[in-house]
C-alpha positions in Angstrom: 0.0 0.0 0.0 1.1 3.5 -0.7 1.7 5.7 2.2 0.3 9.2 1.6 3.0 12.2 2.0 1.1 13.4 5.1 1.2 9.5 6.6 4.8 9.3 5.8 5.4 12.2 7.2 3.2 11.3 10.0 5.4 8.0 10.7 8.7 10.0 10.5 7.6 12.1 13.3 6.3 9.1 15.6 9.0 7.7 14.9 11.5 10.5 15.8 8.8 11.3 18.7 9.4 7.5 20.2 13.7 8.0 19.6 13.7 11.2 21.9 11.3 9.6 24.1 14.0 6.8 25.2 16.6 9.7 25.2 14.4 11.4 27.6 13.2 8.8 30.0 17.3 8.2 30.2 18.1 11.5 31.0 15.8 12.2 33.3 16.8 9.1 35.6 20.4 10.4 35.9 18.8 13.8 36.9 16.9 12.2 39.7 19.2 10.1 41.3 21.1 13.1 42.2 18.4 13.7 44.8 17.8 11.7 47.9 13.5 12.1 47.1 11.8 10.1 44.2 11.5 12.3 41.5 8.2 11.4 39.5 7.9 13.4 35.8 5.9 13.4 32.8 5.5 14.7 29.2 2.4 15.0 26.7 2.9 15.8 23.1 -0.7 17.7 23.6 -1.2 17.5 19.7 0.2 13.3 19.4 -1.0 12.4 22.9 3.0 11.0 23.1 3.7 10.7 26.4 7.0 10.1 28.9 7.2 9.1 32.0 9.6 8.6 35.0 7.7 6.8 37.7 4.5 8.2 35.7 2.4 6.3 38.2 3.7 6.9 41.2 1.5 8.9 44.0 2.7 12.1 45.7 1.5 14.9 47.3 -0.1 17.6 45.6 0.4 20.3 47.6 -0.5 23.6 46.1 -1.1 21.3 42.6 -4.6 20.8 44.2 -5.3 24.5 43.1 -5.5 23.2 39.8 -8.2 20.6 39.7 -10.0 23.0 42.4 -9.6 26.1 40.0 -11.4 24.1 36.8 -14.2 22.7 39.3 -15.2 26.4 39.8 -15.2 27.0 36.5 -17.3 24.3 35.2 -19.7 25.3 38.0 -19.8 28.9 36.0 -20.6 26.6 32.9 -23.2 25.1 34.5 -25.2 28.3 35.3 -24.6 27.6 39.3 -22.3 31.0 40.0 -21.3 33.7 38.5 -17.7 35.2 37.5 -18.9 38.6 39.3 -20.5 37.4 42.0 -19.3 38.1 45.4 -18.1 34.9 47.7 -18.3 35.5 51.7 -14.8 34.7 53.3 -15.5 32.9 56.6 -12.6 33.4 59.1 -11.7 29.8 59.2 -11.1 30.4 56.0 -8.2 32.9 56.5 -4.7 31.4 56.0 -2.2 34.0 56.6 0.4 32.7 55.1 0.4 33.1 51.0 -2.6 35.0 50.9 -3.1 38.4 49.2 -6.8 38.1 50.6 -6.0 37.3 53.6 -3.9 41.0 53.9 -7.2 42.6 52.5 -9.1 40.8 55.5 -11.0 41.5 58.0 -11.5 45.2 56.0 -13.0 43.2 53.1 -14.7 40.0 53.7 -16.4 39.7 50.4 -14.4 39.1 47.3 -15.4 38.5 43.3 -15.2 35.2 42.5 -13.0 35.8 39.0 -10.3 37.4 41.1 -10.7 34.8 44.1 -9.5 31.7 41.6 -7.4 33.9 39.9 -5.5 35.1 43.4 -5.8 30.9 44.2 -3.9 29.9 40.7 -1.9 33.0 39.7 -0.6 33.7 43.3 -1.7 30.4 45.2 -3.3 32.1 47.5 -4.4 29.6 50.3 -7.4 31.5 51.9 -8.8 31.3 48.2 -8.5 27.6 48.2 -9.6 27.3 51.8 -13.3 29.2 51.2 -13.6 26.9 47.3 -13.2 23.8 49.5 -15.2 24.7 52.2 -17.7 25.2 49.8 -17.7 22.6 47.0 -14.9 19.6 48.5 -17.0 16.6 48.4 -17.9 17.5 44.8 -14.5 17.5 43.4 -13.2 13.6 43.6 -16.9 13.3 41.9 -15.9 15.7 39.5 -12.6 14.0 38.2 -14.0 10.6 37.9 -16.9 12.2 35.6 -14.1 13.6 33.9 -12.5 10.3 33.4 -9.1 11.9 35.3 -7.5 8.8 36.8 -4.5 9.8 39.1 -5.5 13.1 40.5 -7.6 13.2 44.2 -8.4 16.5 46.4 -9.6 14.9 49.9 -8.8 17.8 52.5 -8.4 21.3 52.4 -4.9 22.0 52.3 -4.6 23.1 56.1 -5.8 19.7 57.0 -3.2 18.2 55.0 -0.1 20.6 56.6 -1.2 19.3 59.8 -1.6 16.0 59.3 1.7 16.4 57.2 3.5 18.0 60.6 2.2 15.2 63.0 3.5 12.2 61.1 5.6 13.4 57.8 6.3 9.6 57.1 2.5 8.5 57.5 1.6 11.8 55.3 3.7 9.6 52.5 2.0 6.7 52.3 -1.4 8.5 52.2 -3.2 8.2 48.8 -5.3 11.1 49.5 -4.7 14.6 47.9 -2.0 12.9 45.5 -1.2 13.4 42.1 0.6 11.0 39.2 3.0 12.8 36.8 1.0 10.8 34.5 -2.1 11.7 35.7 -1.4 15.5 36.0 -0.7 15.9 32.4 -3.6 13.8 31.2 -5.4 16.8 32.8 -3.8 19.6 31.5 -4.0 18.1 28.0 -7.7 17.2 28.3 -8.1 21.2 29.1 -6.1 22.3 26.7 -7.9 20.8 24.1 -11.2 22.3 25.8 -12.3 19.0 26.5 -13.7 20.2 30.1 -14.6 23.3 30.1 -16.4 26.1 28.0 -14.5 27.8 25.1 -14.3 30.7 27.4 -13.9 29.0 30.8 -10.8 27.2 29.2 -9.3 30.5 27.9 -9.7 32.0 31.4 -7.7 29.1 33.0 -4.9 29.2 30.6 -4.9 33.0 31.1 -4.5 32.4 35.1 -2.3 29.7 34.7 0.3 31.5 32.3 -0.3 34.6 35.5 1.8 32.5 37.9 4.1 34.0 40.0 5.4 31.6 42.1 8.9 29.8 41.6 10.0 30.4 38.3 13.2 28.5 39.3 11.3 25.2 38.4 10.1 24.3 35.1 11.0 27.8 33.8 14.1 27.9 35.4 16.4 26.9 32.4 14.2 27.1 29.1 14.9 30.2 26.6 14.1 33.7 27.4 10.1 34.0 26.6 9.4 30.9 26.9 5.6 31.3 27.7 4.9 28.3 30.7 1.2 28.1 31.9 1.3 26.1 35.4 0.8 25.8 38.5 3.6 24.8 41.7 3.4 23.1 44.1 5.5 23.1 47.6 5.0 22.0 51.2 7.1 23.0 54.5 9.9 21.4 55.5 10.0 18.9 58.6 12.7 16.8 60.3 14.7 18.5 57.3 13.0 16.8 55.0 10.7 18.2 52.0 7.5 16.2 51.3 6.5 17.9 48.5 8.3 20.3 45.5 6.0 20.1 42.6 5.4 21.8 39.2 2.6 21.0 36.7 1.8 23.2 33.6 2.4 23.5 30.0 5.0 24.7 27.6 4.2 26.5 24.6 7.1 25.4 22.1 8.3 26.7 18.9 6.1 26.6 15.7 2.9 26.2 17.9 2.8 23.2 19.9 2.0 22.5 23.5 4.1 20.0 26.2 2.1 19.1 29.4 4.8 18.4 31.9 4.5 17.5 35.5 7.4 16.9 38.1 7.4 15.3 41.6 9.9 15.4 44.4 9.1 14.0 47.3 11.0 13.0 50.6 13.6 15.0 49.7 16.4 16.6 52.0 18.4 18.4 49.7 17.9 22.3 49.7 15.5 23.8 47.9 17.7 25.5 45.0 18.7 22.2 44.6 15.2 20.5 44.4 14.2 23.4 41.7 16.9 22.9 39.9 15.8 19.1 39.7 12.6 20.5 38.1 14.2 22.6 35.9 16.3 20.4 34.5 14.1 17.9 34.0 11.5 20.6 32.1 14.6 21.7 29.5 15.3 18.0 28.9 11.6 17.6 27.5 11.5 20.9 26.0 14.8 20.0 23.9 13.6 16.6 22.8 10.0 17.5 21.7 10.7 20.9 20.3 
């Protein structure tokens, strides 16, 4: 049978696709076995679906990740005609978290805040009063959420102050919890799935692309070593540090690369006691490997 020029073509690429693949998953294992932590990672070709993985099933903890999956839950409650984008969400003061919170230094003088700028404050600057009120009010609906979705990997069980303190009373037991875990393979599935607007609204989708390019936080990690410009929509992940040790240094997004395509990549650390320049520098590392063999 003869081949088309677009299927050749089309065989060329999968073929090259696969070749870098096996280059990657190689490189990435020397990177992680300079840390002490596992190091989980994964990469989606968004257009091909290709995907690479370095202990692509394994659990960690998703720490601020969770802002994600919380942040598109909101929004496909907009979609479903149950809030608004301007409406105005009461903030409760168990809610307040006074750590990483730009609401929380606007509280007690405001206690009301739009919901737009609450998820955007929650993604864009993880602000952790923002994901404190969203669970309070809508946390038993989001597991139910991602299994409608079909997202296997991905679980929100506690609002993240539960998890910090159940994380400080018994960091080794906090480990081997499946709940509020993420699988590099998992995460990216995700971010794919909304790229493609396969969850959300048209709009909805645009907005959460929009917050996620918006983030501020650690730009050492998968940003830290690609080319100058490099537009990176994601969303980090980090929790505190006890008995030296790190449970959690995370960073899930996409990368827009040259001539228009898109690379979901997620990266886990966890259990890690090395510092925290040199756990971001794990992350970035890993991100300019994938960058360089899928661009």
């Amino acid at each position: 049978m003869k081949l088309t020029r677009r299927q050749s073509l089309w065989i060329l690429a999968s073929s090259a696709a696969a070749a870098a693949a096996e280059n990657l998953q190689d490189i990435w294992q020397r990177i992680a076995r300079e840390t002490d932590g596992t190091v989980g990672a994964a990469a989606l070709d968004i257009s091909s679906s290709h995907t690479v993985s370095l202990n692509g099933a394994d659990r960690f903890p998703l720490a601020s990740v969770c802002k994600l999956p919380i942040a598109m839950h909101m929004l496909a409650l907009l979609d479903e005609g149950k809030l608004t984008r301007s409406q105005d969400i009461e903030v409760l003061p168990q809610d307040v978290v006074r750590s990483v919170s730009p609401i929380a230094e606007r509280w007690p003088a405001e206690r009301r805040f739009r919901l737009d700028e609450m998820i955007e404050l929650m993604v864009a600057r993880s602000d952790n009063t923002a994901v404190e009120t969203f669970f309070r009010m809508e946390g038993p609906a989001i597991n139910p959420r991602l299994r409608a979705w079909k997202i296997d990997g991905v679980r929100v069980d506690r609002p993240e102050s539960q998890c910090n303190r159940d994380r400080r009373a018994n960091p080794q037991q906090f480990l081997k919890d499946p709940r509020d875990t993420g699988t590099p393979v998992g995460t990216v599935q995700l971010l794919a799935r909304l790229f493609r607007s396969e969850l959300l609204s048209a709009p909805s989708t645009a907005r959460m692309i929009e917050m996620l390019k918006a983030t501020t936080t650690f730009p050492t990690r998968l940003k830290g070593l690609l080319p100058h410009g490099t537009v990176v929509a994601h969303k980090t992940g980090s929790s505190g540090v006890d008995d030296s040790m790190a449970a959690a240094t995370n960073d899930s997004g996409v990368i827009f690369l040259p001539r228009g395509r898109q690379l979901a990549v997620s990266v886990y650390i966890k259990a890690s006691t090395k510092s925290d320049a040199a756990r971001d520098s794990i992350i970035a590392r890993i991100s300019r490997a994938a960058f360089d063999a899928y661009r």
